[in-house]
ZAZATOR-973400 format. One record per residue: residue number from 1; residue in one letter; x, y, z of N, C-alpha, C, CB in turn. Coordinates in Angstrom, 3 decimals. Each point is the difference from the previous one (the first is absolute). Glycine has a CB too. Layout:
{NUM,"a",{X,Y,Z},{X,Y,Z},{X,Y,Z},{X,Y,Z}}
...
//
This chain:
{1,"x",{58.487,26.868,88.091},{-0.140,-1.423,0.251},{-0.501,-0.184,1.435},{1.855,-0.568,-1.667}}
{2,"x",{-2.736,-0.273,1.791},{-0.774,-0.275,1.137},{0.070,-0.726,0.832},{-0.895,0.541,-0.975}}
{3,"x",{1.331,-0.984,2.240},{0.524,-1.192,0.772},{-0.424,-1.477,-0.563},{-0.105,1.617,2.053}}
{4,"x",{-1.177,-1.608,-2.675},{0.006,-1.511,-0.678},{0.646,-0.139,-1.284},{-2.067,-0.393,1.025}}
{5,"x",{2.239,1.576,-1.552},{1.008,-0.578,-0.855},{1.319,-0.319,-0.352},{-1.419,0.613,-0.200}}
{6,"x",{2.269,-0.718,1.712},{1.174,-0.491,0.009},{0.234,-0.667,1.151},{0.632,1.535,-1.379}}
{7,"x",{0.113,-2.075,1.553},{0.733,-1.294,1.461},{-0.206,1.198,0.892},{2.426,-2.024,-0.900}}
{8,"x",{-2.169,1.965,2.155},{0.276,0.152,1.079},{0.258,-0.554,1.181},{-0.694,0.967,-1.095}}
{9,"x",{1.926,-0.387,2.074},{0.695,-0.621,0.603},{-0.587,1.006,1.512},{2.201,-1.084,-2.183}}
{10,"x",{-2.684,-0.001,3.188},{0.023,0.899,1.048},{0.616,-0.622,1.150},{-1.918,1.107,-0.845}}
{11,"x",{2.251,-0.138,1.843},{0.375,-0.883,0.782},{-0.676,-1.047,1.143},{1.365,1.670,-0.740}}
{12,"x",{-1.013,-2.321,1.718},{-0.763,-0.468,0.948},{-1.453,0.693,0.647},{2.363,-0.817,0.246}}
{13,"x",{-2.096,2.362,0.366},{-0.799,0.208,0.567},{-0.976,0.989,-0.763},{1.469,-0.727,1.839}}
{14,"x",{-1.331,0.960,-3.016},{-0.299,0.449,-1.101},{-1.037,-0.717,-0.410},{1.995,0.765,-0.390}}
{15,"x",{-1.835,-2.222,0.591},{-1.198,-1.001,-0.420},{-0.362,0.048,1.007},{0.453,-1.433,-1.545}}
{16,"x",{-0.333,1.371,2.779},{-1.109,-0.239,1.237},{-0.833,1.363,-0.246},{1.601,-1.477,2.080}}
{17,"x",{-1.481,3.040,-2.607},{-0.946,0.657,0.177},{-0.607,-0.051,-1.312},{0.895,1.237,1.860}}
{18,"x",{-0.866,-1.294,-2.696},{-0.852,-0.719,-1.327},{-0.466,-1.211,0.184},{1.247,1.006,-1.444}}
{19,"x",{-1.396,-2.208,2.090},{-0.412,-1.178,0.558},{-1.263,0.783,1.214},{2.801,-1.756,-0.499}}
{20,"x",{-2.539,2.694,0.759},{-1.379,0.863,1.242},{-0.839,0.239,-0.976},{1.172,1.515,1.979}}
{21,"x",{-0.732,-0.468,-3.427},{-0.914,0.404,-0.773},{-0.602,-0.896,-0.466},{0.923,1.586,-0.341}}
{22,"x",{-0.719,-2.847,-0.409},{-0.183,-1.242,-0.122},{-1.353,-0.234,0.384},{2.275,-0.482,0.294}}
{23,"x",{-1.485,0.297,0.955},{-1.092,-0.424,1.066},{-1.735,0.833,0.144},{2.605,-0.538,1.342}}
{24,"x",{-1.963,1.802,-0.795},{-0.747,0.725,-0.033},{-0.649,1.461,-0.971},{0.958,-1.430,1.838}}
{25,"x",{-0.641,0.913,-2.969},{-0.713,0.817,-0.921},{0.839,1.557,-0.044},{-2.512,-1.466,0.591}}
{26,"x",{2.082,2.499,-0.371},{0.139,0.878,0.012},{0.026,0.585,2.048},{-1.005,-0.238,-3.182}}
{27,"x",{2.103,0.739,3.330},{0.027,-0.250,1.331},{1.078,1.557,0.580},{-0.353,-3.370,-0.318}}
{28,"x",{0.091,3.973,1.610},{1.105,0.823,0.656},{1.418,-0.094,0.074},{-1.629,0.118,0.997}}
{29,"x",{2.432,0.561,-0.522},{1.440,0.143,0.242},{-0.178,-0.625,1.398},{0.888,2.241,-1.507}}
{30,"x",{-2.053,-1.617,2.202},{0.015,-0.411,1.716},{-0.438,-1.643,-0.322},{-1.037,2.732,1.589}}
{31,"x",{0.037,-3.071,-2.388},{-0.629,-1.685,0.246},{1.238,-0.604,-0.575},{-2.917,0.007,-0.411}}
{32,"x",{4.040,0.071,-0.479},{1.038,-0.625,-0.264},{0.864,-0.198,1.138},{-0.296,0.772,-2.098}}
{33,"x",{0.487,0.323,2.863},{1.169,0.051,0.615},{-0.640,-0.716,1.330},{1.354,2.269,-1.230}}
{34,"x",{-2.837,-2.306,1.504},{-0.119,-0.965,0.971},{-0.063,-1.421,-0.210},{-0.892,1.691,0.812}}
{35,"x",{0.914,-2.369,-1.765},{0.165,-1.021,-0.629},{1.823,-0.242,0.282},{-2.458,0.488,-1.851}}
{36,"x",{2.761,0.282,1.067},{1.620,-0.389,0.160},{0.895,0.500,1.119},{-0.159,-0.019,-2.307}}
{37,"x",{-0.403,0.846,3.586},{0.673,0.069,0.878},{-0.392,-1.206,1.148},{0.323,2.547,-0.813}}
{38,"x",{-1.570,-3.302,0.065},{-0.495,-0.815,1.044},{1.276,-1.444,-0.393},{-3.313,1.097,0.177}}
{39,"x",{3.202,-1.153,-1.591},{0.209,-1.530,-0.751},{2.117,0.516,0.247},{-3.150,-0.708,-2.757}}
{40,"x",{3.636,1.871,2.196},{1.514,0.348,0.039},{0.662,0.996,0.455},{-0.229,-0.951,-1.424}}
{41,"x",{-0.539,1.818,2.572},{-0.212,1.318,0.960},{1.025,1.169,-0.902},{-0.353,-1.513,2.867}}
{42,"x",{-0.386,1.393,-4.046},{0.254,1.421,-0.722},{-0.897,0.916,0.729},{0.539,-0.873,-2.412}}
{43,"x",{-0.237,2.334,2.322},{-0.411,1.447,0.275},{-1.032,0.130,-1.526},{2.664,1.151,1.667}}
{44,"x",{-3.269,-0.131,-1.353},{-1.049,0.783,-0.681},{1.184,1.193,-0.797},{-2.530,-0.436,2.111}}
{45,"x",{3.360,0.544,-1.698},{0.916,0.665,-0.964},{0.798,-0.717,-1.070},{0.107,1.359,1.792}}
{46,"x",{0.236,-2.510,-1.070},{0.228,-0.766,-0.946},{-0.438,-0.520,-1.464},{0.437,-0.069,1.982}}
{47,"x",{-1.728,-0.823,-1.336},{-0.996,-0.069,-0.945},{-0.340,0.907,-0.754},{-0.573,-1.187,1.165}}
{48,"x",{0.986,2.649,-0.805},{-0.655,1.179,-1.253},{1.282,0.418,-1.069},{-1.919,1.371,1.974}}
{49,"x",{3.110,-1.679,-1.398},{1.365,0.107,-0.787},{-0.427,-1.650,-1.103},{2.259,1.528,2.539}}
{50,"x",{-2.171,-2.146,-2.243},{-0.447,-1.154,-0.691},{-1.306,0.277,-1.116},{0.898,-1.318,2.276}}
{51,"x",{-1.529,1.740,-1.972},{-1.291,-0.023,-0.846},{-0.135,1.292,-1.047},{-1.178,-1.282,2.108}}
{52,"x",{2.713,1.618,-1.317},{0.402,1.620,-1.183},{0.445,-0.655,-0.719},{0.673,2.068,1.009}}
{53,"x",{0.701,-2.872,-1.101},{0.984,-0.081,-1.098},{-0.835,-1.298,-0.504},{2.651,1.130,0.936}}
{54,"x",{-3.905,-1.761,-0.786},{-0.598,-0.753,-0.884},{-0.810,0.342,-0.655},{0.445,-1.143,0.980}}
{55,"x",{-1.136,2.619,-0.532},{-0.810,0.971,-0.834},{0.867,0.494,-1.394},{-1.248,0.869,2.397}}
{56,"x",{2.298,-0.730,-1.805},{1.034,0.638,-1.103},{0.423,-1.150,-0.786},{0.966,1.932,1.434}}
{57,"x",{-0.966,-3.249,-1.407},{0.186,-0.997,-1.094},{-1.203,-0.515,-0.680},{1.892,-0.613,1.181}}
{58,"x",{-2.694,1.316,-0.983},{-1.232,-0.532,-0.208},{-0.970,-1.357,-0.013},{0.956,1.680,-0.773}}
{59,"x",{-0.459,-1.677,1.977},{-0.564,-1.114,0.849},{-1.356,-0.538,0.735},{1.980,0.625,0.054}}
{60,"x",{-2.212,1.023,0.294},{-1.169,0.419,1.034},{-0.263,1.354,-0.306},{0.631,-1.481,1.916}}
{61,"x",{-1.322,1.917,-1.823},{-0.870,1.245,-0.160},{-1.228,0.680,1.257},{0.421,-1.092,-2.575}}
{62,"x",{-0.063,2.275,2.731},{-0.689,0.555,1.184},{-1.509,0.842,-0.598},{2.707,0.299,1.443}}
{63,"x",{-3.190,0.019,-0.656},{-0.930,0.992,-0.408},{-0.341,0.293,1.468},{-0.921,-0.766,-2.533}}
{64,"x",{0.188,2.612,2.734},{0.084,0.030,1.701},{-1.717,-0.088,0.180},{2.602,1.862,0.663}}
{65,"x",{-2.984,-1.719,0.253},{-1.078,-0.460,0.790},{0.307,0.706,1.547},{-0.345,-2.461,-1.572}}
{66,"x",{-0.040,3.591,1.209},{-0.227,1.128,1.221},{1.177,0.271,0.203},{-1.884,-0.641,1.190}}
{67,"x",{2.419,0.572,0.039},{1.414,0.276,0.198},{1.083,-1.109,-0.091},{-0.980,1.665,1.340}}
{68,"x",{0.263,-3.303,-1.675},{0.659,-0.732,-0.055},{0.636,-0.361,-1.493},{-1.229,-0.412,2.137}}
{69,"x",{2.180,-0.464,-2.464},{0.047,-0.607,-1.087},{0.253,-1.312,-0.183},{0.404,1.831,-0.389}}
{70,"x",{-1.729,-2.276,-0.262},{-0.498,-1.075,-0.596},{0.890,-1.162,-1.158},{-1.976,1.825,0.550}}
{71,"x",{2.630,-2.302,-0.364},{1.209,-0.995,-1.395},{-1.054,-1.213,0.013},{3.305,0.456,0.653}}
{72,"x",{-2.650,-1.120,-1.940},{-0.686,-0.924,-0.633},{1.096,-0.295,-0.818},{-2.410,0.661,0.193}}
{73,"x",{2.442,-2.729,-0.219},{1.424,-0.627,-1.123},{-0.703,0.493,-1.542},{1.006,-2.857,1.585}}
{74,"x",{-0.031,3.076,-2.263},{-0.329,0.169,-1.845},{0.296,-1.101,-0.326},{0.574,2.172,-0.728}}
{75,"x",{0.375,-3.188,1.447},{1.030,-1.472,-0.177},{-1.198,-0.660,0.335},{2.788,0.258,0.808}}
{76,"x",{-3.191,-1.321,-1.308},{-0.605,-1.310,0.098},{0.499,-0.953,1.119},{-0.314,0.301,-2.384}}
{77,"x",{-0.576,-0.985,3.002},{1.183,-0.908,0.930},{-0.214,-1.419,-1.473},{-0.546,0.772,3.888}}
{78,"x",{2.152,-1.498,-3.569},{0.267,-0.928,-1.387},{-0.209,-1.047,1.009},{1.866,1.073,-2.067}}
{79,"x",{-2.585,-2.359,1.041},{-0.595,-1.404,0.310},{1.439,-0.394,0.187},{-2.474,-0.516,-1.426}}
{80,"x",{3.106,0.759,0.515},{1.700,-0.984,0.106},{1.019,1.141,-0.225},{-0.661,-2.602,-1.307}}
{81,"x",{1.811,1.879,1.821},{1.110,0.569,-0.063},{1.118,-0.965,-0.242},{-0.975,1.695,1.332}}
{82,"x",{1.876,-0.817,-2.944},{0.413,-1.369,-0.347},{2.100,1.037,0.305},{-2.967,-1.877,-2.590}}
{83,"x",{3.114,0.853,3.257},{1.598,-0.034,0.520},{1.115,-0.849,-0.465},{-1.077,0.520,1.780}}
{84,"x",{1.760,-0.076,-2.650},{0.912,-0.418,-0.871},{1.445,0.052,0.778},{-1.546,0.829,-2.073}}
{85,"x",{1.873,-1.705,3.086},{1.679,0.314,0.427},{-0.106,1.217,0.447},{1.338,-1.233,-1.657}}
{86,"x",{-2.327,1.693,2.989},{-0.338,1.043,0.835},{1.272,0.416,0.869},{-2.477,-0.837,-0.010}}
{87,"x",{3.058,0.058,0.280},{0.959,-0.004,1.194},{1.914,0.519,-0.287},{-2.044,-2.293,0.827}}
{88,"x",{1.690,1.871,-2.476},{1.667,0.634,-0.717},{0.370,1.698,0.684},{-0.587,-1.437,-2.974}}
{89,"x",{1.534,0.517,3.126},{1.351,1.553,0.925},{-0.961,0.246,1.268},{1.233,2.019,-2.491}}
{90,"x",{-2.036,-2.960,3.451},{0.171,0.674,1.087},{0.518,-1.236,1.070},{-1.902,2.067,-0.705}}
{91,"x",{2.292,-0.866,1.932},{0.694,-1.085,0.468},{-0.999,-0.709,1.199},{2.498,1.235,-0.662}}
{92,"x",{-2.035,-2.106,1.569},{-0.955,-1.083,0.729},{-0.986,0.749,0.830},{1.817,-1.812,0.174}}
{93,"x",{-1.380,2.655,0.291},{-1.288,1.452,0.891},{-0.849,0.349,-0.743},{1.388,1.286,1.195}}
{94,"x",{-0.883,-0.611,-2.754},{-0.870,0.562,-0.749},{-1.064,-1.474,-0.330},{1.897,2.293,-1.015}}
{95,"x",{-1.254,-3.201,0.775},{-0.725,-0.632,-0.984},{-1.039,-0.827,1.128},{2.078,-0.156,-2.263}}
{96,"x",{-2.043,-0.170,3.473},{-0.758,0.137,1.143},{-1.269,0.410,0.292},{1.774,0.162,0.279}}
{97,"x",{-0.954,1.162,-0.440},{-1.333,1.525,-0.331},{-1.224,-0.786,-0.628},{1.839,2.327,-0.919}}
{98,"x",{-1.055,-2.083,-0.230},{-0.406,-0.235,-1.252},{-1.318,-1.044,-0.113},{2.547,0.541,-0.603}}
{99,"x",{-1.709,-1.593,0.884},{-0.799,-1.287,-0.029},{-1.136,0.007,1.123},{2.138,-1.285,-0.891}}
{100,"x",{-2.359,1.970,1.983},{-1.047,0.577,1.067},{-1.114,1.007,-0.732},{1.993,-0.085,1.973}}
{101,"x",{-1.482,0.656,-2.782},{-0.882,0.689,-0.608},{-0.878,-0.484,-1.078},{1.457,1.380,0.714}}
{102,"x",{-0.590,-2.338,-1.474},{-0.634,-0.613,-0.937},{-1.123,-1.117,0.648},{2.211,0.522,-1.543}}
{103,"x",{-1.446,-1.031,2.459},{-0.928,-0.750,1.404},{-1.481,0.585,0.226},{2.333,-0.239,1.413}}
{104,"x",{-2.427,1.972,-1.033},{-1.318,0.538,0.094},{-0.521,0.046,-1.098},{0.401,1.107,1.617}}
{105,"x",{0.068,-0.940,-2.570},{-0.711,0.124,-1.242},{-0.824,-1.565,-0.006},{1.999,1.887,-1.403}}
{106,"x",{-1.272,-2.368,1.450},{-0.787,-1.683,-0.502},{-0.935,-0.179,0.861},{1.892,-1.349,-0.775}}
{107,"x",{-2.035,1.534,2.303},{-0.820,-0.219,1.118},{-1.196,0.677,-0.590},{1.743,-0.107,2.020}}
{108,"x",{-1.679,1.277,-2.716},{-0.850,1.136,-0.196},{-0.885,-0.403,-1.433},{1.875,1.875,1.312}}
{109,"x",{-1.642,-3.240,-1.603},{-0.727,-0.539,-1.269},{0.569,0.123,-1.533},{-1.862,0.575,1.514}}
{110,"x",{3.265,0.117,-1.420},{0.319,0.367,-1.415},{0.624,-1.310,-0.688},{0.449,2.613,0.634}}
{111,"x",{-0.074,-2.892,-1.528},{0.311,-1.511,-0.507},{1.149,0.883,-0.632},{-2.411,-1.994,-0.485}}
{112,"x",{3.868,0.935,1.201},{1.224,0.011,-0.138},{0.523,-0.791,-0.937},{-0.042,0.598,1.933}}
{113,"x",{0.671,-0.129,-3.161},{0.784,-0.725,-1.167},{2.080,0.614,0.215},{-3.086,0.154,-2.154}}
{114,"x",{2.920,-1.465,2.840},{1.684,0.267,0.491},{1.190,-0.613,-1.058},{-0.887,-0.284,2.696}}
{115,"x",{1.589,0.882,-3.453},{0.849,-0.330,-0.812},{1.541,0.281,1.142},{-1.805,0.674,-2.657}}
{116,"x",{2.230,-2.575,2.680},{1.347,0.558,1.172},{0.882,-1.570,-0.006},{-1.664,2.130,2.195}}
{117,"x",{2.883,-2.035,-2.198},{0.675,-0.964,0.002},{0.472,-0.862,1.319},{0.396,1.298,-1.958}}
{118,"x",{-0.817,0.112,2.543},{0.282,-0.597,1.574},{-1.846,-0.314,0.758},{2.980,1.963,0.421}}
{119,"x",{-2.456,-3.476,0.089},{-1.136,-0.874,0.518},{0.049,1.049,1.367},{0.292,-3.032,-1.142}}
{120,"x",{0.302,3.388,1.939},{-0.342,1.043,1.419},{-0.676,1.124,-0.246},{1.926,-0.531,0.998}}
{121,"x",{-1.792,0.929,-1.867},{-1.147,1.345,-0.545},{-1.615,-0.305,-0.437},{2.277,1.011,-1.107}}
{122,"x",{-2.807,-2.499,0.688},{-1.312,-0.212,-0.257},{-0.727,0.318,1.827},{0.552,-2.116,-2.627}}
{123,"x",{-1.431,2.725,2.718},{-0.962,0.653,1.432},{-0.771,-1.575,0.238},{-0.763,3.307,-0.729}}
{124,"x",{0.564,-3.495,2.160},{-0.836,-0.981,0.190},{-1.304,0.643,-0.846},{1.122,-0.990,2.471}}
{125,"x",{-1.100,1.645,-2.554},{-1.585,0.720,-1.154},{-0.568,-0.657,-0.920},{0.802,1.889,-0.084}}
{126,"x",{0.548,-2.076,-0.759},{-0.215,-0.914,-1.587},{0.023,-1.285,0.179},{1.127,1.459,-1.351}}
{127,"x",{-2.149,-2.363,0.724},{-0.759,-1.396,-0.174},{0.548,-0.395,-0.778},{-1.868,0.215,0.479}}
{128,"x",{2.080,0.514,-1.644},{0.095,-1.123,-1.288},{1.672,0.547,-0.831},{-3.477,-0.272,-0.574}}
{129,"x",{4.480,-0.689,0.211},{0.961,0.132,-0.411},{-0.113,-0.559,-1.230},{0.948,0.220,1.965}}
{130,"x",{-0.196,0.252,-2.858},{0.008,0.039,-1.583},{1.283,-0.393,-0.202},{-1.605,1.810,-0.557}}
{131,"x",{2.682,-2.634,0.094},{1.305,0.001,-0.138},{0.509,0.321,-1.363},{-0.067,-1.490,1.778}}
{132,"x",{0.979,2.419,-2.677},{0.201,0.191,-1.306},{0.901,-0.517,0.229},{-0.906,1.619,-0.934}}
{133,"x",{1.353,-2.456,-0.314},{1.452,-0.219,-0.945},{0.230,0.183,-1.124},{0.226,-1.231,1.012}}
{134,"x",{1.056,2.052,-1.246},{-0.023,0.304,-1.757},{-1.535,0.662,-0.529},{1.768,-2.412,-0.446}}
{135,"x",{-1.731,3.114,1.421},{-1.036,1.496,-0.815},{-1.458,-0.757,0.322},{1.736,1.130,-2.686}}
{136,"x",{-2.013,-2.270,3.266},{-1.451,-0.091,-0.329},{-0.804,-1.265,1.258},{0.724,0.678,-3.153}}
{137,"x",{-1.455,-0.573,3.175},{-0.929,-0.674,1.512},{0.510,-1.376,-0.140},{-2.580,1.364,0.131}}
{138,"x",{3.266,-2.207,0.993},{0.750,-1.023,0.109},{-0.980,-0.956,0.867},{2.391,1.333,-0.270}}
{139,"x",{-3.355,-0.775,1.319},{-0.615,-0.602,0.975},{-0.638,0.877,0.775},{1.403,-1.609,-0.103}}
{140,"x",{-3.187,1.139,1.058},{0.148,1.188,0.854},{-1.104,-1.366,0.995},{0.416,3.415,-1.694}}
{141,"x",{-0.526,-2.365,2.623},{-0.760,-1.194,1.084},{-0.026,1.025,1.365},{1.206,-2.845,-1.016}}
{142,"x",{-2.024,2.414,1.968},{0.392,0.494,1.554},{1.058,0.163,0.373},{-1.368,-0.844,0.576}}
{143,"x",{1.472,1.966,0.558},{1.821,0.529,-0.034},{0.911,-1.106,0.719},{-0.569,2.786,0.329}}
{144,"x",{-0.467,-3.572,0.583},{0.687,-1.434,1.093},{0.247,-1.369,-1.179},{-1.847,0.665,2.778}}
{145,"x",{1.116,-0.370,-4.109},{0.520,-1.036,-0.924},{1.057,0.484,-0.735},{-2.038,-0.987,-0.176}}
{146,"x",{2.141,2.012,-0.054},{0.928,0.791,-1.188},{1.623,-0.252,0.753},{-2.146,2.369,-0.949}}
{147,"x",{2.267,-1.540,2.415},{0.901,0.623,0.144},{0.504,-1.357,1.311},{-0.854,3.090,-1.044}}
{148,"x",{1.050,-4.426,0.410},{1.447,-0.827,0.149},{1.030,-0.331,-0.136},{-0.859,-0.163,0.078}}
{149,"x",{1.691,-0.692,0.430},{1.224,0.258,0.039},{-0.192,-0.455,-1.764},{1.247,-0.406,3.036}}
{150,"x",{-1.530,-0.913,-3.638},{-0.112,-0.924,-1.096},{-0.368,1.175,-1.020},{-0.797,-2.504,1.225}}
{151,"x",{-0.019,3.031,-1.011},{-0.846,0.919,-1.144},{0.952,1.386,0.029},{-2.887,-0.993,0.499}}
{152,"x",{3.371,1.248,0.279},{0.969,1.178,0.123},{0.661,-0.583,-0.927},{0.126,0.996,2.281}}
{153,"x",{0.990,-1.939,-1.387},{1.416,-0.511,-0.674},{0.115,-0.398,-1.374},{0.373,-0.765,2.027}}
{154,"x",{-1.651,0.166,-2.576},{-0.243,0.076,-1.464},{-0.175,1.720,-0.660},{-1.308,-2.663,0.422}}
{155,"x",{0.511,3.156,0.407},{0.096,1.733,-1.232},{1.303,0.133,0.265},{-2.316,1.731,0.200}}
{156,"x",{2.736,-1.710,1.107},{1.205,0.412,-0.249},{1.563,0.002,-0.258},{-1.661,0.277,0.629}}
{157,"x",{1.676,-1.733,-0.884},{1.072,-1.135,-0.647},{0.979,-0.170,0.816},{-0.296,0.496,-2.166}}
{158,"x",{-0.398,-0.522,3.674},{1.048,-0.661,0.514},{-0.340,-0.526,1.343},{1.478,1.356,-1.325}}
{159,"x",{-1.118,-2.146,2.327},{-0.356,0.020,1.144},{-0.169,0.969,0.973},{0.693,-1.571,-0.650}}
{160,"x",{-2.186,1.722,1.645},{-0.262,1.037,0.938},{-1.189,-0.431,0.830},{0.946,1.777,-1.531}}
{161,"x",{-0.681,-1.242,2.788},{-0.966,-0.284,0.985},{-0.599,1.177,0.522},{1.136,-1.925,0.515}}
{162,"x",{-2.750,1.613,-0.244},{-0.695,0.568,0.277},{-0.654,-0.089,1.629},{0.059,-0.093,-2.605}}
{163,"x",{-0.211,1.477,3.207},{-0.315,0.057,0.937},{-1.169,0.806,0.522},{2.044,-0.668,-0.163}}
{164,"x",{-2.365,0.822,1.155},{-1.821,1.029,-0.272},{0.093,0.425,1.559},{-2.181,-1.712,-2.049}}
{165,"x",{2.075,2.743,1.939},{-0.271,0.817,1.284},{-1.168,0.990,0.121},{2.330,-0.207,0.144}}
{166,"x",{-2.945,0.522,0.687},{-0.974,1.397,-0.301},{-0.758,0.320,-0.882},{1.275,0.669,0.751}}
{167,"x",{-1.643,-2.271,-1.650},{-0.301,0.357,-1.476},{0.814,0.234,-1.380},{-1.339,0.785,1.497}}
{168,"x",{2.282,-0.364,-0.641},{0.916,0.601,-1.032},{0.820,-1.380,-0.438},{0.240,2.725,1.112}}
{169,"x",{0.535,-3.125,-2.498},{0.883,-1.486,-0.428},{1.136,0.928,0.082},{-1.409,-1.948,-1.831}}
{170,"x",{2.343,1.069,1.934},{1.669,0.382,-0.219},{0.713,-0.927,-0.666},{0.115,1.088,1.963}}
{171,"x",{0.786,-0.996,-3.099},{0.514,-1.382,-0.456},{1.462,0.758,-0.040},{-2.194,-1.576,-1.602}}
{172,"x",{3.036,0.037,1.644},{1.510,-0.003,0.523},{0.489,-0.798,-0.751},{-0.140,0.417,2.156}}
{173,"x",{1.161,-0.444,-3.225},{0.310,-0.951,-0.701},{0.862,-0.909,0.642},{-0.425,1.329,-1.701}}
{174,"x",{0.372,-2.608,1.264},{0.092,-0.953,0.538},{0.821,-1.007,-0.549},{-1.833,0.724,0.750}}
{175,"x",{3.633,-0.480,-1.165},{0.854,-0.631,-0.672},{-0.142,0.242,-1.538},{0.044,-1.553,1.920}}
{176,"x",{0.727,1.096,-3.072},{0.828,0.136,-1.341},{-1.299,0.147,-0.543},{2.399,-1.427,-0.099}}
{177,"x",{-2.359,2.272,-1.234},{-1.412,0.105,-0.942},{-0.018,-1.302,-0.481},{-0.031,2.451,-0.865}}
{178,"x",{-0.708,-2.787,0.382},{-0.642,-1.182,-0.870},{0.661,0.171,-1.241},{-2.324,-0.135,1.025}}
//
């Protein structure tokens, strides 16, 4: 079985050196690692421990070219990425992380489908909000129309206030359910 034909999970900096190949086609251990010691001051050893254990998931693939060796992604970079309740079991650091990363991804043009109950987890990234109730599309609109206190407190049957910082909304409930 071949890396496109199943999920894969990588980690953070795992995607920044497949995001180089990306970039740059078919490319060195040295042109990666100057890329990412410039952008996250990884080592050239680093970058080659990395580009092993993604060779070995079949991720990337080498071939040599004199004394050097040459990798290239087998992985596609994806138009979207769809996130279903990304953030379950981690705690406020991880999910931080988390949400920073998903952050570069979106900057980087990929189109984010965020499935999440919590309004602090949508990225200033995402435009457009979709609201479900009872299994099926309830409303959707711009995220500064969607995500009010009124339009909240109705999905969510009860009184709550909304606040906006950094892009980011926060809602706080706001006395007895309805």
């Amino acid at each position: 079985m071949n890396a496109i034909d199943r999920d894969i999970a990588l980690s953070d900096l795992q995607i920044a050196v497949v995001r180089v190949l990306w970039r740059n086609g078919e490319t060195s251990v040295t042109d990666i690692a100057k890329v990412l010691g410039d952008e996250r001051g990884l080592k050239h050893t680093t970058v080659a421990t990395l580009l092993t254990r993604l060779e070995k998931r079949g991720v990337v693939e080498q071939r040599r070219e004199g004394r050097q060796l040459i990798y290239r992604a087998l992985v596609s970079e994806p138009k979207a990425l769809i996130l279903d309740e990304p953030s379950a079991g981690l705690d406020v650091v991880a999910r931080l992380r988390f949400l920073e990363t998903v952050r570069g991804i979106a900057r980087q043009g990929t189109t984010i489908v965020l499935i999440t109950h919590h309004v602090e987890e949508v990225i200033p990234e995402i435009g457009r909000i979709i609201f479900l109730k009872d299994g099926r599309a309830d409303s959707d609109g711009p995220k500064a129309a969607m995500l009010t206190s009124e339009r909240l407190g109705q999905l969510f049957g009860g009184p709550v206030a909304v606040d906006r910082h950094d892009g980011y909304f926060h809602v706080t409930t706001n006395g007895a359910a309805q």
